[in-house]
N, C-alpha and C positions, 0 to 999 in steps of 0.2 A: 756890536752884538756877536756873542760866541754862536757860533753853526751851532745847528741841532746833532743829538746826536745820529739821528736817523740819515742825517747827510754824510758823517764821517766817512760809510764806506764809497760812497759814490765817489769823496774827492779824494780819498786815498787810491781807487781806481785812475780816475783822470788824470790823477799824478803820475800814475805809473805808465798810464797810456803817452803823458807826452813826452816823458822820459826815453821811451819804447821810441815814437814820432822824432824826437830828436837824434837819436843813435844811428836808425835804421832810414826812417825817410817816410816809411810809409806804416801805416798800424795794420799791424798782424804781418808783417813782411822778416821777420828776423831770420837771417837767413842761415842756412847751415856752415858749419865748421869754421860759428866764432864760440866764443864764449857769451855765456847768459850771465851779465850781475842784476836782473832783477826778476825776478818769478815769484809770482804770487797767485796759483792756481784755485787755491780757496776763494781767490776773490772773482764772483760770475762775470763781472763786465770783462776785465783781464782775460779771464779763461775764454769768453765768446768772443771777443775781439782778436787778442793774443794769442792767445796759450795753446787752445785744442787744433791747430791746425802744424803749431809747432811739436807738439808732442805725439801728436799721432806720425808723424815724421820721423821721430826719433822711434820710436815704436814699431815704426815697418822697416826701421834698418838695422834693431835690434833682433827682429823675430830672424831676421836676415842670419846675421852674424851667430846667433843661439842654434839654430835649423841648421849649419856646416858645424855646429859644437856638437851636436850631437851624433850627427854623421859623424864625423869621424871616432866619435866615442864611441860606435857601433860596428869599427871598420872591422876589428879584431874577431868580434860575432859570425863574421863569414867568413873570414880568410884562413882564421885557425882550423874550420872543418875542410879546407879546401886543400891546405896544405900538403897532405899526404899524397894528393892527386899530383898534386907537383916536385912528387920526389922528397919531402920531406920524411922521416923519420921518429914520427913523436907519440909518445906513451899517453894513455887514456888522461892521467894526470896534469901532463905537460899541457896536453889542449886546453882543458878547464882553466889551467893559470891563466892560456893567454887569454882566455874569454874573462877571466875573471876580473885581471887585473887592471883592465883600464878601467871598472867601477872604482876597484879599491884605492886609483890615484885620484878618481875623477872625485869620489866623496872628500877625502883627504880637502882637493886641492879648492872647493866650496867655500871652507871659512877663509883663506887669504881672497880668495878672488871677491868676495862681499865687501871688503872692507878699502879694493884698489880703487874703486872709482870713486870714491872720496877724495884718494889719497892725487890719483893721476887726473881724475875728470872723465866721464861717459864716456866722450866722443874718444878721447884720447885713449882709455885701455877698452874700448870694443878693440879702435884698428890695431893695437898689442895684440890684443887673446886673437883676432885673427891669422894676424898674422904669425903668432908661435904655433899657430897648428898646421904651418907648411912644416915644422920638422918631423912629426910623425909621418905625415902623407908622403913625403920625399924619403924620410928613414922608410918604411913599408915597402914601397918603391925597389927601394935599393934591394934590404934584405930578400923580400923572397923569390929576384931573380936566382939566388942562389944553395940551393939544398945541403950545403954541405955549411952552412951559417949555424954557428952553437947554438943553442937554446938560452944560454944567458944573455946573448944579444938579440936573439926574438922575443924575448920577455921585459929588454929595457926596453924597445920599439912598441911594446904592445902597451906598456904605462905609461910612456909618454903621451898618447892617444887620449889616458885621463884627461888628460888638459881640455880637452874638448868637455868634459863633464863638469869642470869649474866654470864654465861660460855662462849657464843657467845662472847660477847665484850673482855675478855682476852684473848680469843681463839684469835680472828681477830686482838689483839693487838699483838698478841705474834710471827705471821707467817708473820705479816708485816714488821720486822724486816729481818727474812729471806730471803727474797727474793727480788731481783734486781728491778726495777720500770717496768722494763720492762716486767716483771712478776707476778706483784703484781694481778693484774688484773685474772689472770686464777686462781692464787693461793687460794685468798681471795672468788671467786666463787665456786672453788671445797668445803672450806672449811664452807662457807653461804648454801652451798645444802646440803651437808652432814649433817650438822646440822640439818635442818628443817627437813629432812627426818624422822629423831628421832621423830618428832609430829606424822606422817603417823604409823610408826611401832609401836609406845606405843597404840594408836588407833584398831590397826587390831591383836595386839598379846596378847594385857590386855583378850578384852573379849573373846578369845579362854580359855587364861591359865585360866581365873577363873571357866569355866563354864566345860572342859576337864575331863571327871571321875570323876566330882565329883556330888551330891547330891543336888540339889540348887548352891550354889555360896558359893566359896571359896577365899571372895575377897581379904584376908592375902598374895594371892600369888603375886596380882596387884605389891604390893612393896617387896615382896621376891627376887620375879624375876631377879629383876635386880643387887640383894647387889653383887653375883657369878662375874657380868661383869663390875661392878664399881672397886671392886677388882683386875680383869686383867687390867682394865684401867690404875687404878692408879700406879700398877707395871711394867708395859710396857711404862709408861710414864718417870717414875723414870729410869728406867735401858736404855733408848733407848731414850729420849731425850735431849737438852740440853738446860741449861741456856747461855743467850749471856753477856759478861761483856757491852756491847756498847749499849743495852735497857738503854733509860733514857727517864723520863719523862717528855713529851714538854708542859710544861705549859706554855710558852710563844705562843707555837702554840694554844693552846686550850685558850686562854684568846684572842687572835688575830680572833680567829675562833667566839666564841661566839659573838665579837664585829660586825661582819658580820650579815647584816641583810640577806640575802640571805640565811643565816643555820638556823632562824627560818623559812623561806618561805618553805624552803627543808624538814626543821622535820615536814612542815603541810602535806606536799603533802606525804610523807613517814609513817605518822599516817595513812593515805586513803590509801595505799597501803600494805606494810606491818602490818601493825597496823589491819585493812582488815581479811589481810592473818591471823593473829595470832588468832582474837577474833574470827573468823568462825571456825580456826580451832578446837579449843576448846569447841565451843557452838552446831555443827554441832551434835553431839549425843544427843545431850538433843534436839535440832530441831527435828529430825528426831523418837525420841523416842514420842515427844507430839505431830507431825501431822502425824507421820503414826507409830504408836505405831506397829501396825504387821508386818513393816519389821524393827522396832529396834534391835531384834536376831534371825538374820537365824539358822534356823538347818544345822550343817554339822557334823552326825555321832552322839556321847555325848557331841562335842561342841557347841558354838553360834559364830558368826560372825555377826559383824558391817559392816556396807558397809560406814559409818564414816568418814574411813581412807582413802577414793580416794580422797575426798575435799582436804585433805592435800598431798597428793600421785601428783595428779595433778600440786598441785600450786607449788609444791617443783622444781618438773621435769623443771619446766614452768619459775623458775626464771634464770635460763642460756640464752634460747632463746632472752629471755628480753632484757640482755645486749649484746646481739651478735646484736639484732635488733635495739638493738641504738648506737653500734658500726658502724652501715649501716647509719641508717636513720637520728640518733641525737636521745638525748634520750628526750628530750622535746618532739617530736612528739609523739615518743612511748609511753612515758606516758601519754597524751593526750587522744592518743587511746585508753590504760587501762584503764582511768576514765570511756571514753563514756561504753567501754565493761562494767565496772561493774556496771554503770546506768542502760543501758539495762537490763541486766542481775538480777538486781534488782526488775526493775519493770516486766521482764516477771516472779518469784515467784509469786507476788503479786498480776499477772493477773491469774495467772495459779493455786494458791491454790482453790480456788473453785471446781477446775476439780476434787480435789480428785484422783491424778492419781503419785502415786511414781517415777515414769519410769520419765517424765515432772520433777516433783522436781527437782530429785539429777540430770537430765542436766542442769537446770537452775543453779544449785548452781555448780556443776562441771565446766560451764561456766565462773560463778564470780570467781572461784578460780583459774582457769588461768589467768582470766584478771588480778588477784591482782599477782600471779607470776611473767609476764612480765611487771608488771609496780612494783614490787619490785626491779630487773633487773634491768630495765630501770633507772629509780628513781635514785638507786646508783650508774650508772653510769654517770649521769648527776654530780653529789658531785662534781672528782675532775673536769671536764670541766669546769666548772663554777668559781670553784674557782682558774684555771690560768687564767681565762682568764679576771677574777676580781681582781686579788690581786699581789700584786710589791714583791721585793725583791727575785728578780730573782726564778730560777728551783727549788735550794732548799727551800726556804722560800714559795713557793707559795705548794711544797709538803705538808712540815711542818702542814700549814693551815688545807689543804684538809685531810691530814689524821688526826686531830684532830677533824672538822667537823665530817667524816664519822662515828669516834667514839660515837660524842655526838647526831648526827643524830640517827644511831643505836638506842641508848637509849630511845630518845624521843619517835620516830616510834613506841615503843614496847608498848606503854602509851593504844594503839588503841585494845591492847587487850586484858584491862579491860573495855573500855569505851564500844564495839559493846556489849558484852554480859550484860551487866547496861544497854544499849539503850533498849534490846531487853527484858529483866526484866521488867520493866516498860511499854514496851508496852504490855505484857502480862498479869500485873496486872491490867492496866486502860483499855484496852479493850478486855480482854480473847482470841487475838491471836498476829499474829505476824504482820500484814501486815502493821501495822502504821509504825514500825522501820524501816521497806524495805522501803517505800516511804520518811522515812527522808533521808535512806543511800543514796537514787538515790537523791534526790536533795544535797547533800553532796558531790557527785562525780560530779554530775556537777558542782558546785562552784567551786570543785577541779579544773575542766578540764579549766575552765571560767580562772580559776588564771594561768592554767599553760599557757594556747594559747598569753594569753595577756603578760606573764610577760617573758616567755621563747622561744614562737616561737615567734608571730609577736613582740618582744621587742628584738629579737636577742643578749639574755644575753649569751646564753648556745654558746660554740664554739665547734666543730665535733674535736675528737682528735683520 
């Protein structure tokens, strides 16, 4: 007698459990830093048995390895206003590069780093991307012991730093794999906040450590800091995660996705969002240092303290909400709303800098950087709606798409956090403040919002899933 077929999945499970049983010794025991040849998450027994205690594993030592990628993609955000303090020599312009530039390597470096862990395996290029981000922190290090170092060698140090910013995209590539569709969604969110967060703590910890006991500024320690926990990273990553044999690289989805005109409409609205998020978080100490220079470091004790780090503190917290609130509402609305919020939010800066009043600033900007959290949020969770509800080839093909979009969207999105701080350079130079850029960005986010109402809500592209 042939099995029914309501049995098939049960003994294609039990197959795999004793495959599992045989390899390992014990079910659900697979241990870190061998290789996986069988994973099949889709399948509930597998995933209750197996899978979910292995992939939440790889999971917490991804957020790991992502959370020192973005620190250090954030180092340059503190060190370049700090510079001067240290003898350095550098023109209004020169700063902005160094703030800017490790967005411009870090977006850049997004689409190769998506496609290495296929190429290398999970386990095996985390402990890589960790470990290539001891040569910025030890380059950093170096350079600003000394103030008489060119500007072309503080600008290759400050894009090497990007490296830290292509971490996110093989990070998000690598846990995607892991986890069942039905899951991807909380996974991929724990692992996108955990990340950013690294912006916030490199922010609020650099200018404690540098300024702590010591004498002036000891700004060696900015990239000392960190070499100790790139170290644990990258050996914790090694011994305790895993590569999967069944990562391979969908380039049939990513040529399919690209051909989608809807993934450049997504990577604009995603520039105005996260793009947003990245360039404020990075420029927000150098703001804060040129319009109100006496509360750039507080006293607390022999240290200084940046209040910096809430801009990005906030917007981090705030990108969960985002997608819980367009899991509700549809994320086209929500993002909608995050444009108007960070209009608003724009022009009250721009009303409110005359007031001379700190307290007023950093709400205003505390403001804009939740709106760019939930419409980061939101944003990404619009990607796959849109594209089942635009693209054939049944569940799996229409997956396939969306997560090769979400990849390249990633990438593009990150473009926004060289271009705010270049906006905001420029207006600094042509009119000795800032308030020109704040009035392009708020006619920007309404364009934004103009495109998303017309193209997503009243066009009824996006579908509620």
């Amino acid at each position: 007698m042939q099995p029914s077929k309501q049995l098939l999945p049960s003994l294609s499970a039990m197959s795999l459990l004793r495959t599992s049983v045989d390899r390992v010794g014990t079910v659900g025991t697979i241990p870190g830093g061998t290789r996986i040849d069988h994973w099949e998450p889709e399948d509930q027994t597998f995933w209750s048995e197996i899978g979910r205690p292995v992939a939440y594993r790889n999971l917490g030592w991804s957020i790991c390895t992502e959370f020192l990628g973005f620190v250090v993609w954030q180092l340059w955000s503190v060190v370049a206003v700090l510079l001067p303090k240290a003898g350095f020599a550098l023109t209004t312009a020169e700063t902005f590069w160094l703030i800017s530039v490790p967005s411009l390597v870090g977006a850049t470096m997004r689409f190769p780093y998506t496609f290495l862990v296929a190429r290398f395996g999970g386990r095996t290029w985390t402990v890589v991307s960790a470990l290539l981000l001891l040569i910025p922190t030890i380059g950093l290090a170096v350079v600003v012991g000394h103030p008489q170092t060119p500007f072309p060698v503080l600008l290759i140090i400050a894009a090497l730093s990007g490296l830290g910013g292509g971490n996110f995209a093989s990070s998000m590539a690598n846990i995607t794999y892991f986890f069942p569709i039905r899951e991807k969604g909380w996974a991929l969110g724990l692992n996108a906040a955990g990340g950013n967060l690294g912006a916030s703590v490199a922010q609020f910890v650099v200018p404690i450590a540098v300024t702590i006991g010591a004498v002036g500024l000891n700004l060696r320690v900015a990239g000392l800091l960190w070499v100790p926990l790139l170290l644990i990273a990258a050996f914790g990553a090694r011994r305790f995660m895993n590569n999967l044999a069944g990562a391979r690289n969908d380039a049939t989805g990513t040529l399919a996705a690209a051909k989608e005109p809807h993934l450049w409409l997504l990577a604009l609205l995603y520039v105005g969002t996260f793009g947003s998020f990245i360039g404020f978080s990075g420029v927000f100490p150098k703001l804060i240092n040129d319009t109100f220079p006496e509360f750039a470091a507080l006293p607390v004790g022999t240290a200084s303290v940046s209040l910096a780090f809430l801009g990005a503190l906030v917007g981090s917290l705030a990108r969960p909400y985002g997608g819980r609130l367009a899991d509700r509402l549809g994320g086209a609305r929500v993002t909608a709303g995050a444009f108007v919020g960070m209009m608003i939010g724009a022009l009250a800066i721009v009303i409110t800098l005359p007031m001379r009043s700190f307290v007023i600033f950093l709400g205003c900007f505390l403001f804009v950087f939740i709106a760019t959290g939930i419409g980061n949020g939101s944003t990404y969770r619009m990607i796959p709606a849109i594209f089942a509800a635009r693209t054939g080839g049944g569940p799996v093909g229409r997956h396939r798409k969306a997560a090769a979009a979400l990849g390249l969207i990633a990438a593009i999105g990150a473009y926004g956090g060289f271009l705010v701080p270049q906006i905001l350079s420029v207006s600094k130079q042509a009119t000795g403040g800032y308030a020109g850029a704040f009035l392009g960005f708020a006619a920007a986010y309404l364009v934004l919002m103009i495109i998303t109402v017309i193209v997503y809500v009243r066009g009824r592209v996006e579908v509620r899933s």
